[in-house]
C-alpha positions as CSV (number, residue, x, y, z in Angstrom):
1,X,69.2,68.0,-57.2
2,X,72.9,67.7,-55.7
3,X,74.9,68.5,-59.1
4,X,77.6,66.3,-57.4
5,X,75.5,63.3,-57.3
6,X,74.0,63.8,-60.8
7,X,77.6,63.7,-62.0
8,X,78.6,60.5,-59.9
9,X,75.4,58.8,-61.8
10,X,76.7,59.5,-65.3
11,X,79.5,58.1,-65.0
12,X,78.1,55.6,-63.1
13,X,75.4,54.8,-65.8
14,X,78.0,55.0,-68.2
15,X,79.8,52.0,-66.9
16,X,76.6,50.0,-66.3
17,X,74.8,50.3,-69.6
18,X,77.9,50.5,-71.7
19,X,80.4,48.4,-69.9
20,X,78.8,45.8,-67.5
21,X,75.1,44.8,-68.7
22,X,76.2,44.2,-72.2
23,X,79.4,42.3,-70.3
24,X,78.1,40.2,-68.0
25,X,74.9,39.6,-70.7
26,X,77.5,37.8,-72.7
27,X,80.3,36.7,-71.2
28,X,78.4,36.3,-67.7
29,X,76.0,33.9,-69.7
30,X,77.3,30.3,-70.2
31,X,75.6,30.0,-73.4
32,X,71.6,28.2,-74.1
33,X,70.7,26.0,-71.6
34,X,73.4,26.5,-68.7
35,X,72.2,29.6,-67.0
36,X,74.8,32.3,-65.4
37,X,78.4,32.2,-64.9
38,X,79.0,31.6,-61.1
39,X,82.4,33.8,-61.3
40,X,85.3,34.9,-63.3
41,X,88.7,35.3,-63.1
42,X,90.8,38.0,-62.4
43,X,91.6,38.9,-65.8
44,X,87.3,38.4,-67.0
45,X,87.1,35.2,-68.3
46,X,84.4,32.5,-66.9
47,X,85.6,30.6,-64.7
48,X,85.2,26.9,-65.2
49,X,82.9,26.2,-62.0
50,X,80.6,22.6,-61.9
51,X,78.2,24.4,-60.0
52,X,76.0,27.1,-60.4
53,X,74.1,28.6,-57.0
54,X,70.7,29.5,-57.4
55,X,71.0,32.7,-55.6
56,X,73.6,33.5,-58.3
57,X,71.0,32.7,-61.0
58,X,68.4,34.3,-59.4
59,X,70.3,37.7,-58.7
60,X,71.2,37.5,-62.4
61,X,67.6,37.1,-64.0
62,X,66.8,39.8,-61.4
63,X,69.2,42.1,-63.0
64,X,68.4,41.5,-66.4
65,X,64.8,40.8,-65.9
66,X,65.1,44.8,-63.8
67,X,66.9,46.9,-66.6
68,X,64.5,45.6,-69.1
69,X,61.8,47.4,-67.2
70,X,64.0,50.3,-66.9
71,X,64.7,50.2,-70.9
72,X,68.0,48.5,-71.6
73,X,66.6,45.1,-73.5
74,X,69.6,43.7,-74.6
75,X,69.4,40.9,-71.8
76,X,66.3,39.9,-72.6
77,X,67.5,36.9,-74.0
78,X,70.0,35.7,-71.0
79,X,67.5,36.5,-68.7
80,X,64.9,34.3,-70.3
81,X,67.6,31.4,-70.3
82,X,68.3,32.2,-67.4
83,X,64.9,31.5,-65.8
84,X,64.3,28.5,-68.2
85,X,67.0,27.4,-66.4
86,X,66.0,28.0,-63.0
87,X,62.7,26.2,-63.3
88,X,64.0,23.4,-65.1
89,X,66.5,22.5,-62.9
90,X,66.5,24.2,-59.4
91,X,62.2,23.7,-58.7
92,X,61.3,20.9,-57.0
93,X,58.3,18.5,-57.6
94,X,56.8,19.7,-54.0
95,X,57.0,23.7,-55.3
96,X,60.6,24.3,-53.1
97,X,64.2,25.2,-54.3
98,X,67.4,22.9,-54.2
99,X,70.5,25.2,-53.1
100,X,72.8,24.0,-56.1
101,X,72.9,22.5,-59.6
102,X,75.3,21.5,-62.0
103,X,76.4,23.6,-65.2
104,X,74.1,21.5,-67.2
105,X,71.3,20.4,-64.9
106,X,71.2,17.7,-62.1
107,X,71.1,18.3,-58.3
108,X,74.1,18.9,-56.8
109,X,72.6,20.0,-53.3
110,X,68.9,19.2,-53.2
111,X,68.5,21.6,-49.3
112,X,66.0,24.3,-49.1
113,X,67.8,27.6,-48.4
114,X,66.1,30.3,-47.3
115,X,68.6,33.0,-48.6
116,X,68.4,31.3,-51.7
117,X,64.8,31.3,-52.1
118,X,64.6,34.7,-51.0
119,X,66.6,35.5,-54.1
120,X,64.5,33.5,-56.1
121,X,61.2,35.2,-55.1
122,X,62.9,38.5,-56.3
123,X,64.0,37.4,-59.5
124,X,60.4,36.3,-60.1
125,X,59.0,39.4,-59.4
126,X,60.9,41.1,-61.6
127,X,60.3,38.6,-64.3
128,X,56.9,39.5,-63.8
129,X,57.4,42.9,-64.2
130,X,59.6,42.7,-67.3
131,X,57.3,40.7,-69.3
132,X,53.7,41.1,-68.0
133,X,53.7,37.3,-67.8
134,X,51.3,34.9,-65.5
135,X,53.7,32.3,-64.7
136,X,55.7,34.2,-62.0
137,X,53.1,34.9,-60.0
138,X,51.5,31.6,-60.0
139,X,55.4,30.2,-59.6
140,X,55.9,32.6,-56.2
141,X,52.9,32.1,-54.7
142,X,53.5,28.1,-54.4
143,X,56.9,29.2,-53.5
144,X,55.1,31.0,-50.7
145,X,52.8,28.4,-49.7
146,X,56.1,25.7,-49.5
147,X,57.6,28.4,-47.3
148,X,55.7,27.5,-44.6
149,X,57.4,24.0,-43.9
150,X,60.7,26.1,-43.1
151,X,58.8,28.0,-40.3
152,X,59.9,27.8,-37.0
153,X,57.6,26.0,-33.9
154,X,56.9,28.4,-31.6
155,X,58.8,31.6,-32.8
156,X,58.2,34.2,-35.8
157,X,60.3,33.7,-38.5
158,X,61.7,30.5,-40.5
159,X,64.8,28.1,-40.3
160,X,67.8,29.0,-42.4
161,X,68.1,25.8,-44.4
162,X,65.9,22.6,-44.1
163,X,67.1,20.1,-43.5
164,X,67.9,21.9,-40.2
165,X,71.6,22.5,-40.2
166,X,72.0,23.4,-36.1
167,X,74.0,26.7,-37.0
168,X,72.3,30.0,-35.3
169,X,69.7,31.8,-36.5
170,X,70.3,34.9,-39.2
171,X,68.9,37.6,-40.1
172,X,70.1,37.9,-43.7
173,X,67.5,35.5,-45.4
174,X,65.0,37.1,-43.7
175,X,66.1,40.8,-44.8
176,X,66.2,39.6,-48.4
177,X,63.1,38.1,-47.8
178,X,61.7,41.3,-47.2
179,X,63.2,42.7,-50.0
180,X,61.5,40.3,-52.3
181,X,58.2,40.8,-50.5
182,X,58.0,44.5,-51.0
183,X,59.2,44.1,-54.6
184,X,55.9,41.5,-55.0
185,X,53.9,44.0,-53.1
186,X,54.6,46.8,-55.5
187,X,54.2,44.9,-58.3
188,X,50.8,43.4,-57.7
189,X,49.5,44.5,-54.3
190,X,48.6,41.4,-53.6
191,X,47.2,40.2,-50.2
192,X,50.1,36.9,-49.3
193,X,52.7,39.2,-50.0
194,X,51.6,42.5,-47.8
195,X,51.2,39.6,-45.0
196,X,54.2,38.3,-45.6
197,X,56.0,42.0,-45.7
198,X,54.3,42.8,-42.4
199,X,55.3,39.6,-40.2
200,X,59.0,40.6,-41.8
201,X,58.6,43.9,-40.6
202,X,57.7,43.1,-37.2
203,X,60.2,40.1,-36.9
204,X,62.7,43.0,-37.1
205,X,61.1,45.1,-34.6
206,X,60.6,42.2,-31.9
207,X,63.3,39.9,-32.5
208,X,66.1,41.0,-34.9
209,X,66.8,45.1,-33.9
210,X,68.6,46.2,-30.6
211,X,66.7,49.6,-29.5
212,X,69.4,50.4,-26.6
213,X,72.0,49.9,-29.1
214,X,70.2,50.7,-32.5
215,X,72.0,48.2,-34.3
216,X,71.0,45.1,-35.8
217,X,72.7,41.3,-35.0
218,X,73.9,38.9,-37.5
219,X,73.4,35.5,-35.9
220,X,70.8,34.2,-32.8
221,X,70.2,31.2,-30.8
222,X,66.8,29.1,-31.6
223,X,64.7,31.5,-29.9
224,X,66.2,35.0,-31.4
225,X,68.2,36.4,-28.7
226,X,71.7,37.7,-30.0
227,X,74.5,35.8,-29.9
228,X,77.8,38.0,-28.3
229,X,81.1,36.0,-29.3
230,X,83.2,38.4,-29.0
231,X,84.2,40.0,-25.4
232,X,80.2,39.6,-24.6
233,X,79.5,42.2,-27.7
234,X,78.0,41.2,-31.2
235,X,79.5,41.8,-34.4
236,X,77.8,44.6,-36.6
237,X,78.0,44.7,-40.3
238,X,77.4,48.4,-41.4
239,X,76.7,47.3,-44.7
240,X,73.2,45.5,-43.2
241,X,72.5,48.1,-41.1
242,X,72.4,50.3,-44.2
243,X,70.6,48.1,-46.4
244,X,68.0,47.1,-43.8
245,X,67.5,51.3,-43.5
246,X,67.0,51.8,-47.1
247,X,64.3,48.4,-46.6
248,X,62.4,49.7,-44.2
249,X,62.2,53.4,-45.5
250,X,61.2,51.7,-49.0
251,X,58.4,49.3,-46.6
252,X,57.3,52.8,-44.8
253,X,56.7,54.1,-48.4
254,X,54.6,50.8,-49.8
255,X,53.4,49.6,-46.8
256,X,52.2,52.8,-44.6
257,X,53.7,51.3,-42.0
258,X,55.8,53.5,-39.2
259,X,59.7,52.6,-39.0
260,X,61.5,55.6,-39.2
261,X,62.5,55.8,-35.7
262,X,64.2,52.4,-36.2
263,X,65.5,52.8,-40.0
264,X,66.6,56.2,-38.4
265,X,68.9,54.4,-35.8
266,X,70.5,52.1,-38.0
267,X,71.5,54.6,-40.5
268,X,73.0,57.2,-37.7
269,X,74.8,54.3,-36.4
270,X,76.2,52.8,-39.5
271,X,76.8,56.6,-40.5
272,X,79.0,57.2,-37.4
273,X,81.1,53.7,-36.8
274,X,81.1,52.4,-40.4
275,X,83.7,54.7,-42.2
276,X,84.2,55.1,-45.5
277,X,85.0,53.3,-46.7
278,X,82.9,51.1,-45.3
279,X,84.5,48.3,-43.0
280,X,82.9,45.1,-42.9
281,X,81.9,44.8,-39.1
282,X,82.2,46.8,-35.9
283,X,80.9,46.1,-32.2
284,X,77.9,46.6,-30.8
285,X,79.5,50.0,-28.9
286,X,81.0,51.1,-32.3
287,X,84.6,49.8,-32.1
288,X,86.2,48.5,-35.2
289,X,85.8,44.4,-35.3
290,X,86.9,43.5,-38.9
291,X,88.3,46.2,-40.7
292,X,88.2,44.7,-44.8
293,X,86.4,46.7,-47.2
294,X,84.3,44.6,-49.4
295,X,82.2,46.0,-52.6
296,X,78.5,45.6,-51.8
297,X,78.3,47.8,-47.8
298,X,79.4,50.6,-50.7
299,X,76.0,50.4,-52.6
300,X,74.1,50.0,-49.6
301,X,75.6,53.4,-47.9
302,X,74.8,55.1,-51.2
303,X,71.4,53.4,-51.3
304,X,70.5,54.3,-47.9
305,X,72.0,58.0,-48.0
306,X,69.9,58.9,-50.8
307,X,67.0,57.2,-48.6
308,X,68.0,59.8,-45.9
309,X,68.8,62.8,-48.4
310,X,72.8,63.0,-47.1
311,X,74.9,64.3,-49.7
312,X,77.6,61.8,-49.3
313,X,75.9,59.5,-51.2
314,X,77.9,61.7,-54.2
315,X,81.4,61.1,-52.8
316,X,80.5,57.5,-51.9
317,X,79.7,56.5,-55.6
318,X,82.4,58.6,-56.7
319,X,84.8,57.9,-54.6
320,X,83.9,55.3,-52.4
321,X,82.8,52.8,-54.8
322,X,83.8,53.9,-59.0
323,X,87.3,55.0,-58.6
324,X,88.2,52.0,-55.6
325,X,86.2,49.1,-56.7
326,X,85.2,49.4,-60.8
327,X,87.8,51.8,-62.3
328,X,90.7,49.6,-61.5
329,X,88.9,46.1,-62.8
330,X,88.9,44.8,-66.3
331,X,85.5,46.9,-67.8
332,X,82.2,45.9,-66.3
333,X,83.7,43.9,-63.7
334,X,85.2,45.1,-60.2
335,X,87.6,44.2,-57.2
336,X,85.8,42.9,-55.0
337,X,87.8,43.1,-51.6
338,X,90.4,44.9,-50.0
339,X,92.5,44.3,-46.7
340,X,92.4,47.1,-44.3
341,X,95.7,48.4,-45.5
342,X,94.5,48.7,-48.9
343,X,96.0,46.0,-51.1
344,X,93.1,44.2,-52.9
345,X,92.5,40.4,-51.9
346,X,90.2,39.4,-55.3
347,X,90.7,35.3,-56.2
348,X,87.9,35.7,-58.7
349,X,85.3,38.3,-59.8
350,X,82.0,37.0,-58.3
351,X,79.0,37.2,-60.2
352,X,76.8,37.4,-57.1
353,X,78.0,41.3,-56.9
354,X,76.1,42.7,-59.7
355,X,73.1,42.3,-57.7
356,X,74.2,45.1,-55.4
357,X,75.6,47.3,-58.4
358,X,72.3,47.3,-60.0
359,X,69.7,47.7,-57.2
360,X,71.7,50.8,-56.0
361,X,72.4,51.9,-59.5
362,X,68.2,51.8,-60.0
363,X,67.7,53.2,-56.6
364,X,70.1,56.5,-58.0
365,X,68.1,56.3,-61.4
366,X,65.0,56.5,-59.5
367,X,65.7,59.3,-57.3
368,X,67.8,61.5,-59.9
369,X,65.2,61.0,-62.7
370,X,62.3,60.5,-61.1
């Protein structure tokens, strides 16, 4: 084991069991009742928001509901509020998902996201996997029986939000979507999940992944070809390249399934044009588009170069993400964003980001200790 990267992830658990899951256990939780803190501000403190997200909610039960299994218990208690909460207040009567709610219940935005329900899926599964209980399961597979009034006529995949918004088609959702999938998959091997894993899987293959380029578009038109705004080339995000390499090495592990030609070109690509750090969006030929540094493309290069064994995954923890975006924040929380000359652009401290923190802080865990 790279004694490099075994020192990064000390100090790395370090500030996650000691700093940030007791932190954002407490502070993060609004108290019995009102769920997860959408944000803070810059100097820690909850922000007073009249709206909570349910894919804030759900990333946060998903957290707490993850380290459990992994032995830190302390968050048992948000995370059972937490999803209390959720189903209380964000299911609807039909077995869908609203988008928003308010701090203490009601509707705020009653639409059916797909990004958000992806979330929600996850959180569930880990649930599941934290306390051994029924309820999840029975709770995700309505979830993924409603799913199917957000599908598409004619074309693989589903809409981004019902009711139908006109914007272009993404691939985000659908990655995450995955991503919650696989995590059902492992959990319980369950049939609706591996089919629902598989038609993800080839969505990418046939629709969302670029083999002349070997890079993966953001946004399509209604019948998933990419959209090219800018000079007749798309805009990359290296981050997603990364994370949808570390998704489809972990779906070739669960699924014995054969990607790695394809997780392969997205990683070499995002390895060569992303930097380090890594810049939020390039071109489809590898020129620099949007050159901001935000917090979560860090965990997904770390995530996906322990995926490919490159020993930069050390220096990018180290470096790239501890000593840039966490060492400099109030403990347990981070800066978020940076301009491309450096100075740091943070209006808040968004919850949302412990999501990323975590899954690449269990991925290290996983890898290190086995």
């Amino acid at each position: 084991m790279d004694t490099d990267l075994v020192s990064a992830f000390a100090r790395f658990d370090g500030w996650m069991t000691a700093a940030a899951l007791p932190f954002w256990s407490t502070t993060g939780h609004d108290g019995p009742g009102c769920g997860f803190t959408e944000h803070l501000t810059l100097d820690a403190r909850p922000a007073d928001v009249p709206f909570r997200r349910v894919r804030v909610q759900a990333r946060q039960i998903y957290v707490f509901s993850h380290a459990e299994v992994l032995g830190w218990t302390a968050g048992r208690p948000a995370a059972d509020d937490g999803y209390r909460f959720l189903l209380r207040h964000a299911r609807t009567a039909q077995g869908g998902w609203v988008r928003r709610i308010g701090r203490d219940g009601g509707v705020l935005d009653p639409a059916a996201d797909l990004y958000d329900i992806a979330f929600v899926l996850f959180a569930l599964a880990w649930r599941h996997r934290a306390t051994g209980d029924a309820e999840p399961v029975e709770v995700a597979l309505a979830t993924l029986a409603w799913l199917d009034r957000l599908r598409i006529p004619g074309q693989p995949g589903f809409e981004n939000v019902v009711p139908v918004d006109g914007g272009p088609r993404q691939q985000n959702p659908h990655m995450h979507l995955l991503e919650a999938a696989l995590a059902w998959y492992e959990a319980t091997r369950a049939e609706p999940f591996l089919a629902l894993a598989l038609e993800l899987v080839e969505l990418f293959r046939t629709r969302l992944f670029d083999r002349v380029t070997g890079t993966l578009a953001e946004f399509f038109t209604p019948d998933w070809q990419r959209l090219r705004p800018h000079g007749g080339q798309a805009a990359i995000e290296p981050g997603h390249q990364f994370e949808w390499a570390w998704l489809l090495h972990q779906a070739g592990r669960l699924l014995d399934v054969d990607v790695a030609a394809e997780a392969g070109a997205l990683y070499r690509f995002a390895a060569a044009h992303g930097g380090q750090p890594v810049i939020d969006a390039v071109t489809e030929d590898g020129r620099a588009h949007d050159q901001a540094v935000r917090l979560w493309p860090q965990t997904e290069a770390i995530k996906a170069h322990l995926a490919f064994g490159n020993p930069a995954a050390a220096a990018a923890l180290a470096n790239g993400l501890h000593d840039r975006f966490l060492a400099p924040a109030p403990p347990g929380t981070w800066i978020d964003h940076f301009a491309p000359d450096g100075r740091a652009l943070p209006d808040k401290i968004p919850a949302s980001s412990l999501y990323h923190l975590f899954v690449a802080y269990a991925e290290m865990q996983r890898v290190i200790r086995g």
